[in-house]
N, C-alpha and C positions, 0 to 999 in steps of 0.2 A: 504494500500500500504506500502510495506517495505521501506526502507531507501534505499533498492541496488536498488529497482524497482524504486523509486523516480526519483536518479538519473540515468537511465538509459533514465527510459521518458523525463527529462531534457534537455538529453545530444543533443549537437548542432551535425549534422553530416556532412561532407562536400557529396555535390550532385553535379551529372554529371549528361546530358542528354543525350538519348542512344538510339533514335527513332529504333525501326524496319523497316528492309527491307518489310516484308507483308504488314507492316501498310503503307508505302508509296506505295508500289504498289496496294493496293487497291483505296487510293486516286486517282490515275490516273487512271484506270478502272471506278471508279465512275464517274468521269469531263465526261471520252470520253461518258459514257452512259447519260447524262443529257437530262434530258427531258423538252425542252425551253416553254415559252408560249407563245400564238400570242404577237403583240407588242401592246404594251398600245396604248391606243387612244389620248391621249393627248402628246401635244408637252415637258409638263414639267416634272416634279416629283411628281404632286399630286394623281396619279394611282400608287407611288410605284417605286420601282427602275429601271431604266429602259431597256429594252433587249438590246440594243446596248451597254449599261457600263455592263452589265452580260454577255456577249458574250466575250466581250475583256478581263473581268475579267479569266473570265474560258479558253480562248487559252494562255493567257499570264502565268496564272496558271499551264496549261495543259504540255507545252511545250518550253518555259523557264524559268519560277520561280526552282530556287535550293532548292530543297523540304528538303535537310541539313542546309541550309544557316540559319534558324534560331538557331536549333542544334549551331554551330560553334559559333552565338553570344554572346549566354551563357556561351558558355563551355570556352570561351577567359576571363571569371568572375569567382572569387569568387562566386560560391553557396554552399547553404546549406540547410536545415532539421530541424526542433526542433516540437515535440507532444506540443501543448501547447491546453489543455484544451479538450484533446479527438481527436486532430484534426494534422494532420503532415503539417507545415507550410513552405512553400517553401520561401526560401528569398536569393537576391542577396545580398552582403557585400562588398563593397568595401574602404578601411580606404584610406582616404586621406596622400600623404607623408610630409603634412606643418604641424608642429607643430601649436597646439592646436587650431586645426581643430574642429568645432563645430559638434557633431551627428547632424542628421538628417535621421528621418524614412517618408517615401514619398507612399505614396498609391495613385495606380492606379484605373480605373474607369472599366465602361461596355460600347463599346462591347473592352474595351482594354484589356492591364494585363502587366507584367514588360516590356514587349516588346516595349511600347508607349513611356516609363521612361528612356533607354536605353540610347538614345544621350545625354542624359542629365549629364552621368556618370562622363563624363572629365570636364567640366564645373564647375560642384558644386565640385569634389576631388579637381583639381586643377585647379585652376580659373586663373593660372599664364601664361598657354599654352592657353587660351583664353581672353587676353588681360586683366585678371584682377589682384587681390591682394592676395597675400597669406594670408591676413587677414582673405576674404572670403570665403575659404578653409571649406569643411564638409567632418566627416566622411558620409557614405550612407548608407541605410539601405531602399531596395526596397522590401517585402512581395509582396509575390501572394495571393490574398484574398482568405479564404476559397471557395473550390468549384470552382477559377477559375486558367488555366495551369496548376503548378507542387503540387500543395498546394493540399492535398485531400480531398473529399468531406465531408461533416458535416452528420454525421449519423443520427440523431435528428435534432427536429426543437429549434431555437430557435438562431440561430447564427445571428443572425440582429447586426445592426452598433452600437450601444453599448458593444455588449460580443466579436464583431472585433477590438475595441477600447482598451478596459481592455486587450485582447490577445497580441494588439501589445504592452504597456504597460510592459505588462511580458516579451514578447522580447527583448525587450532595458535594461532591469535590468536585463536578461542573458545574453545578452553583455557586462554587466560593465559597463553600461552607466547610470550616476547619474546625469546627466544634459545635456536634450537634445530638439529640434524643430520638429516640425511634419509639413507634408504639404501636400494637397492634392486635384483634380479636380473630378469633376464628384460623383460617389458612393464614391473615396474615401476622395471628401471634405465632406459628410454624417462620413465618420468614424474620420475625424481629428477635423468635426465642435463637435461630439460628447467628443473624448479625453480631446480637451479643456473644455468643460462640466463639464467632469469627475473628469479633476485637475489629476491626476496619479503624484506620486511624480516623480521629476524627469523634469518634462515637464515644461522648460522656455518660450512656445508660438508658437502660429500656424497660418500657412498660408494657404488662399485656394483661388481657381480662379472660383467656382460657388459658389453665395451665399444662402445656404444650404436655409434657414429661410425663403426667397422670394420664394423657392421652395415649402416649408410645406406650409405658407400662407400670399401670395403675398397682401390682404387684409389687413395686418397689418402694412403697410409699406408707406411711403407719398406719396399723388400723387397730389402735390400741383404745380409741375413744369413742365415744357415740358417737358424735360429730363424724370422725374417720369412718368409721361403719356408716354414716349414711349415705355417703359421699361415696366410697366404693358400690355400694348396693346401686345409687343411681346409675352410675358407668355400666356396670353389671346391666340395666334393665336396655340403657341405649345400645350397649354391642347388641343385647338379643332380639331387640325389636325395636328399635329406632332409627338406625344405621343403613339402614338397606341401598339410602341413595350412598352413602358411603361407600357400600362392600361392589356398588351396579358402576361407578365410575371410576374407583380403584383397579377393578381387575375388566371391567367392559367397556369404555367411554364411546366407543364405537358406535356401538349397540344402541344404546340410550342415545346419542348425536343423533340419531335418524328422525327420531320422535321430536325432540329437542327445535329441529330446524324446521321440521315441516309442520307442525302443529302449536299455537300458540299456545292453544287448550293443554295443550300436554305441556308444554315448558312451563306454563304458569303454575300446575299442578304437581311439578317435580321441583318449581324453586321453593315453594310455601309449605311441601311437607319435609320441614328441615330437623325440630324435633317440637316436643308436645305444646312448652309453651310457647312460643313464638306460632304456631299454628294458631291455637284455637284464639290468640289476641290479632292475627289478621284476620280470620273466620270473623271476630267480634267484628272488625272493621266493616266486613262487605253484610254479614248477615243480621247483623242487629244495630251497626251504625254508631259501633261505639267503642272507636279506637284507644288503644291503651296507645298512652304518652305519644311521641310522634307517626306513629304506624299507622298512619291514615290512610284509606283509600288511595289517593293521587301520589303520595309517596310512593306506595306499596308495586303501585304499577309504572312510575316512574323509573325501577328497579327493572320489571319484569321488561317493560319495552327497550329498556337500552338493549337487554340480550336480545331483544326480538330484533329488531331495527339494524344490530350491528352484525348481526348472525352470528353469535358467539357462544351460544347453547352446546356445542362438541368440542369444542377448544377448550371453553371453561372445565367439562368435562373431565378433558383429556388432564388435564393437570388434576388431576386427585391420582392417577395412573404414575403421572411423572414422582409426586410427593409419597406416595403411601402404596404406589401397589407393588405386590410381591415381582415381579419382574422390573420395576425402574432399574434404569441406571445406578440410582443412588441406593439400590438396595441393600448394596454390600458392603457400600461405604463403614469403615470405621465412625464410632460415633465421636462427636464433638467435645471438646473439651466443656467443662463447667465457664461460665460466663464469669470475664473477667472485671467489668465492670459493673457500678449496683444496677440493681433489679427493682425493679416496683411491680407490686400485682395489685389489683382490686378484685376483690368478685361479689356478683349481681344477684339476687336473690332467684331469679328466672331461669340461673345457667341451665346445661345438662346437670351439672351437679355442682354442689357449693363446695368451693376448695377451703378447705379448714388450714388456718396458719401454719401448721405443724406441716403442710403437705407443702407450701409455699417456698416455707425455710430450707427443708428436706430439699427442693430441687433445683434451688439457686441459695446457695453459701453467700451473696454478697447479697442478698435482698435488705434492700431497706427503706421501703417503703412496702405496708400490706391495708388495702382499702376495703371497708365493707360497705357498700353501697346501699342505698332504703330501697331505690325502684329499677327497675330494668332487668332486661334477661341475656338470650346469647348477642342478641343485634345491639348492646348498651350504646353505641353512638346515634346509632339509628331511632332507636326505641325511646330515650333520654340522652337530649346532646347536653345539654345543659347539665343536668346531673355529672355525665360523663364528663364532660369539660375538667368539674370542679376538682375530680379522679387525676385527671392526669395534670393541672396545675399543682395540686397534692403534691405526687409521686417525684415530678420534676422540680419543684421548688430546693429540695436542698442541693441541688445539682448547679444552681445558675453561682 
């Protein structure tokens, strides 16, 4: 590669988003032609999402959701572009106006993308127009992970939560940024639990609100106390019957991309059934009209149409394959070292399971911050940014 070609692939480029008229009118062509299934037999969620929240999802869809509205939310941001490592990397920017404002690079999960991270904007830039300090002021730094919304797909295999960790790394040191925070739920506390790992220079400490480690292996962790034992038993209930879009895009991504791309009905149906609580507070949204914290309707779908709009429903997919399934790349990898710099955790009372402090300490030695939060569940930025917010000014504050 030349020196001009270097920086060309380098270069940051500012992005708009510019949805097509075809592309929205086929979405609506596809809702009206959906083809429903009888309704489940059970009165809960344990047959799968249910017809009556799919029904409401797809007329509210159909014929009130502003199929721009998400278009407009972006396009009110700072976005941008930068090729890093083969791969064109979509990221929101937004710089805080308080003097020395700490960076912060924030990764989203599955089935989200920056759209979850979104209210969160004003909160963490300026914490002064939500009751807080300008001390607690960040710059932002939101990525769309490879393969998911504006970020485009990874041509080769091998882009698991380690070579997303080192990419976001090189992003922050093209931004100038020589000392910064990382934070992250869902896939993306898998890529900030990893960053801290890595050490990247640069990087004074990370926060995340699932803990990554109880995740890979919940058997290494105490179960001396009630708390411990509840906490295990819930993991226990999500491998045996929670998990299934986990175990269907770890080991098949393929398979499930088919549905994913040709059917909106089915993609909306396989982002929302993610685990119990976070369902049945969307279900509240469309079926009784009565959104827990931010999980409103228009949000909710704001979410599901970026994957629809950008065709990102088998890509997205595909990275649970690259991260967690038995055949990646990274399967064999040696594990990571313990994180060298401090840790913060919080957790939400909604999670899969509530991670007791003793499980927190146990899997970051330098932890030094641990948050118990009143409201929210797995989506906490989403669900409660504001709350959220409050977490990660917390966790970050003895770092500045």
């Amino acid at each position: 590669m030349t020196t001009l070609d270097q920086r060309t692939s380098h270069a940051i480029r500012p992005f708009t988003v510019n949805f097509r008229e075809e592309t929205i009118d086929d979405l609506r062509r596809r809702l009206a032609t959906t083809r429903w299934p009888t309704p489940e037999l059970v009165a809960d969620r344990s047959q799968g999402v249910q017809l009556a929240t799919m029904r409401a999802l797809g007329q509210y869809w159909r014929h009130d959701y502003d199929m721009r509205r998400v278009q407009a939310r972006l396009n009110r941001l700072p976005q941008f572009t930068t090729e890093i490592d083969g791969v064109d990397i979509h990221f929101v920017h937004v710089r805080s106006r308080h003097r020395d404002a700490l960076p912060l690079i924030m990764t989203h999960g599955w089935p989200g993308s920056v759209i979850e991270l979104l209210d969160t904007v004003g909160p963490l830039t300026d914490p002064t127009a939500y009751g807080g300090s300008a001390e607690d002021a960040f710059h932002l730094v939101l990525p769309s992970l490879p393969g998911y919304g504006f970020s485009a797909e990874p041509a080769e295999v091998g882009w698991d939560l380690v070579r997303t960790a080192r990419a976001w790394a090189e992003l922050m040191r093209r931004l100038g940024y020589d000392r910064y925070v990382a934070q992250g739920g869902d896939v993306g506390a898998g890529v900030t639990d990893a960053m801290g790992r890595l050490g990247p220079r640069g990087l004074a400490g990370i926060h995340t609100n699932l803990l990554v480690p109880a995740l890979n292996d919940p058997s290494a962790l105490p179960d001396d106390t009630e708390e411990e034992q509840a906490a295990l038993a819930a993991i226990k209930v999500f491998q045996t019957s929670g998990n299934g879009y986990f175990v269907e895009m770890a080991t098949r991504p393929e398979t499930i991309g088919y549905a994913l791309l040709d059917s909106p009905a089915a993609l909306a149906a396989w982002m929302i059934d993610h685990d119990t609580d976070a369902y049945y507070k969307i279900a509240g949204a469309f079926v009784g009209g009565t959104p827990s914290g931010n999980l409103t309707r228009d949000n909710v779908l704001d979410d599901i149409t970026t994957y629809w709009l950008t065709g990102t429903g088998a890509s997205t997919a595909r990275s649970y394959w690259e991260a967690y399934g038995p055949d990646a790349p990274a399967a064999g990898r040696p594990p990571l070292p313990d994180p060298r710099v401090p840790v913060g955790f919080s957790t939400f009372p909604g999670e899969i399971w509530r991670t007791p402090r003793s499980w927190a300490e146990k899997a970051y030695p330098t932890l030094n911050y641990f948050g118990v939060a009143q409201r929210g569940g797995h989506f906490a930025a989403w669900e409660e940014p504001e709350l959220f917010a409050a977490q990660v000014r917390a966790a970050f504050r003895p770092l500045r």
